[in-house]
N, C-alpha and C positions, 0 to 999 in steps of 0.2 A: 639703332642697333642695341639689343640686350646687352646684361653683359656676360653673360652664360655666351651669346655670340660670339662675340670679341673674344674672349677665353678661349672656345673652339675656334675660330678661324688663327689667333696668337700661334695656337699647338700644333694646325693644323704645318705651317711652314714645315719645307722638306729638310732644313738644315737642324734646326731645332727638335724636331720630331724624332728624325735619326739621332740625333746626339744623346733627348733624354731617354729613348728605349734601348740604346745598345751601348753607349760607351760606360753605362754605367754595369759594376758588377755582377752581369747578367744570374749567375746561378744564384748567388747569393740573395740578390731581392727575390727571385722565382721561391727558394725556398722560404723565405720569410713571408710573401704572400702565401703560401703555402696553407704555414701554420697561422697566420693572422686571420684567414675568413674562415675558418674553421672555428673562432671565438665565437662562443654561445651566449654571450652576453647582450644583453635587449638593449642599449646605450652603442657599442660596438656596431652590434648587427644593423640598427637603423642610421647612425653617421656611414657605415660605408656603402652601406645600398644606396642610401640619398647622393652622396659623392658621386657616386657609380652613375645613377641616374642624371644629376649635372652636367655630367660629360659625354653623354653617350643618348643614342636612342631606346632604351629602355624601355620594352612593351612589356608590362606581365599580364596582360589582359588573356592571354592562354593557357596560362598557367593551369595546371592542376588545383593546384594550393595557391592561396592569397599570403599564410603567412610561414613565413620563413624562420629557422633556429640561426642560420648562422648567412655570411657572403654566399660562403661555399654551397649552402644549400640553394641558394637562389639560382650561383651559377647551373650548378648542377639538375635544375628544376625541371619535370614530368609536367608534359602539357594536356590540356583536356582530352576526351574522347572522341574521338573524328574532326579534329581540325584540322587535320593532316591526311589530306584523306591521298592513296597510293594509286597509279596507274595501274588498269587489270590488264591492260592488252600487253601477252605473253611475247610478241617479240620490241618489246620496251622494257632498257633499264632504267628505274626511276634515282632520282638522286638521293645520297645517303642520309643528305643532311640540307637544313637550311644556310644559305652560303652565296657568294658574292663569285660567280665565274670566273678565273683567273686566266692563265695563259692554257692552252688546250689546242686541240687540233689530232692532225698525222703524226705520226713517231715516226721519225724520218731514220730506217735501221734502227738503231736503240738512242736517237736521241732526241732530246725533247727539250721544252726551254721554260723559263722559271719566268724572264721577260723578255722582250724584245733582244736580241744582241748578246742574252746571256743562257746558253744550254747547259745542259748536264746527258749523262748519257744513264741508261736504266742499271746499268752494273754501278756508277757511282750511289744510286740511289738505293740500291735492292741486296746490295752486294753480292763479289763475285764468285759463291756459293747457288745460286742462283739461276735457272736456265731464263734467259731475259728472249729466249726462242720465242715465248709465250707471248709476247707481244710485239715482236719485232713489225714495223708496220703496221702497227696497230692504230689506236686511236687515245688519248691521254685527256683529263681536263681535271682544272688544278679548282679545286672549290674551296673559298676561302671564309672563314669566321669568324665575325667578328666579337668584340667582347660583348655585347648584347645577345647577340641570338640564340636561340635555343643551341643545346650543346652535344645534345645528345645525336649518333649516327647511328644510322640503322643500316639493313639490308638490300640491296641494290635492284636486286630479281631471288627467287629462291637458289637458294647454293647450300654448300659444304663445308665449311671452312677445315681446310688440310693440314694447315702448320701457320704460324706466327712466328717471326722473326723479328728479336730486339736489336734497335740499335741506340747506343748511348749517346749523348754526344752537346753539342754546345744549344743554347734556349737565344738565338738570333731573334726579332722581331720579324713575320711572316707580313706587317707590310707591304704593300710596292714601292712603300718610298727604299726599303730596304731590299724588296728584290731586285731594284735598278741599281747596286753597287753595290751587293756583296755577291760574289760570284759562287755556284753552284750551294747555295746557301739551305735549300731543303736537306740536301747530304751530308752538313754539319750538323743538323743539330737531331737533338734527339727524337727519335720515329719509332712505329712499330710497320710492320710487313704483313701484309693479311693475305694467304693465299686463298681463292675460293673458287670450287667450279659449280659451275649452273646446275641446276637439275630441274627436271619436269619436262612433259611430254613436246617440247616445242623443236624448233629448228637450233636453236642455238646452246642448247642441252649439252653439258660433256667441257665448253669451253671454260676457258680457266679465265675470272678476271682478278686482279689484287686491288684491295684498298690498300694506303698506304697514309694514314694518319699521322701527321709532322708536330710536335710539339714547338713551342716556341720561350720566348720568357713571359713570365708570370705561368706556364702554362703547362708545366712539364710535368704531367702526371696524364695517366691514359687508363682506364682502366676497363676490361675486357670481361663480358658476363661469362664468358663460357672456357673462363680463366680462373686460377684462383689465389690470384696475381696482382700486383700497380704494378705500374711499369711508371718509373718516376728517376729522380736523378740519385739516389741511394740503392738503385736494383741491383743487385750482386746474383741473380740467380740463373738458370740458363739462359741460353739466349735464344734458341730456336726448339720450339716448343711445337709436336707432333700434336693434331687436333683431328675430332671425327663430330664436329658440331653441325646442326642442321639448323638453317632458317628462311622464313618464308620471306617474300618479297614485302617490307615494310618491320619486319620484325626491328627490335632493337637489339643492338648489339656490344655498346657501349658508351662511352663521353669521355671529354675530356673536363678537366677543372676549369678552363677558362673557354677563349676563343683560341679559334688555331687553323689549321688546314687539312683536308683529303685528299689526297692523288688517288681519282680513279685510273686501273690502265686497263683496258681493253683491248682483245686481242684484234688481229683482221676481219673484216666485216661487220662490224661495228661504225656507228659513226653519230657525229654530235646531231641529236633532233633542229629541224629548223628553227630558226629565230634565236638560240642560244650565241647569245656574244662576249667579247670579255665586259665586264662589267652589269652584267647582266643579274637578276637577283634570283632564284630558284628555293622553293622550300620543297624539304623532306616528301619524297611520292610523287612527285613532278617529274614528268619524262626528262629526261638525261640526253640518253643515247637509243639507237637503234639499232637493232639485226639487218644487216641486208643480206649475209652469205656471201 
């Protein structure tokens, strides 16, 4: 066994794991990662990509660009042209993002679950300004990212985007070892709310779905193109923000600094494409879901 191995299976335990991403002063490292990969410095920028690479799965072979100014840029890195290629069949939503399927299913009335044993209900998550009408019975699935993968989330089917809604709040590790014992933990921390409805000539046209983007620690910064806005842990500025942005099915629509998570919610009629399971791996234009009516 390597010892790059050793090191990740060491990390990997669930006691240890938990203890060095949450008991430590969560905002406080988040911001300090923050401003550290953002060092444009050639010494800097190549120790902590190598670091990075060490411990993680590490593909840049998609990439746009080969080289990079800073972490931050890496993270944040534009991949070639057509490697992502998006489903065309109009009653398919494709997924937003490259991502690891988390818990997902039926929204049983407005509640939904984080892991086994532990729910939350959509007014915790969306807040209860909110008509959670929109998806009561609906269909949910929690896509997860890790700190390698591409970061960037695009558009799901062609929609609108209506209003975004901030919400501040704690930079929890979006783990499962951390979803399995801190309870309702996506509504702690800090998120943004993306309301959007379909458009184009199809059956499912008019219906309203939300993204729901979760930051976590190291991770807490979101930034929205058709904003002109971060939404990060120093945001002092409104919180729910009236929008009339249009994008097509595949467009991009923003990233986050690091890895983190999307709660797609879909309303009724909707439902998970076959062979999607938890743990399942999906990239960005991969069917999702489906319209059934």
């Amino acid at each position: 066994m390597s010892f790059r191995t050793q090191i990740q299976k060491i990390l990997s335990s669930e006691n240890l794991n938990f203890l060095l991403t949450n008991r430590l002063p969560r905002h406080a490292v988040t911001r300090f990662l923050g401003w550290f990969s953002k060092i444009e410095q050639p010494w800097v920028r190549d120790a902590s990509i190598g670091t990075w690479k060490f411990f993680t799965d590490l593909d840049l072979s998609e990439a746009k660009r080969t080289h990079f100014t800073s972490m931050h840029d890496c993270f944040t890195r534009e991949l070639q042209a057509g490697v992502r290629p998006v489903t065309a069949r109009a009653d398919v939503m494709c997924s937003p993002v490259d991502a690891i399927v988390g818990a997902h299913g039926h929204i049983m009335g407005a509640r939904v679950f984080q892991a086994k044993g532990f729910p939350y209900t959509l007014e915790d998550l969306i807040g209860p300004d909110e008509d959670v009408e929109n998806w009561r019975d609906g269909t949910y699935v929690t896509l997860r990212l890790t700190s390698s993968m591409y970061h960037r989330f695009h558009a799901p089917y062609n929609c609108q985007v209506e209003h975004v809604r901030y919400f501040s709040g704690d930079t929890w590790n979006v783990n499962p070892i951390a979803l399995k014992r801190v309870e309702k933990l996506f509504c702690k921390n800090e998120r943004a709310f993306i309301r959007t409805r379909l458009l184009g000539d199809t059956p499912c046209a008019g219906q309203v779905v939300a993204l729901v983007p979760v930051a976590a620690i190291l991770v807490a910064s979101i930034r929205l193109h058709f904003l002109d806005v971060l939404f990060h842990l120093k945001y002092a500025g409104p919180k729910t923000i009236d929008c009339d942005a249009q994008f097509a099915k595949g467009q991009e629509m923003g990233w986050f600094q690091h890895g983190s998570t999307v709660i797609v919610l879909a309303p009724k009629g909707f439902a998970m494409v076959n062979g999607l399971q938890e743990n399942s791996r999906i990239k960005m234009g991969q069917p999702l879901m489906r319209w059934l009516g």
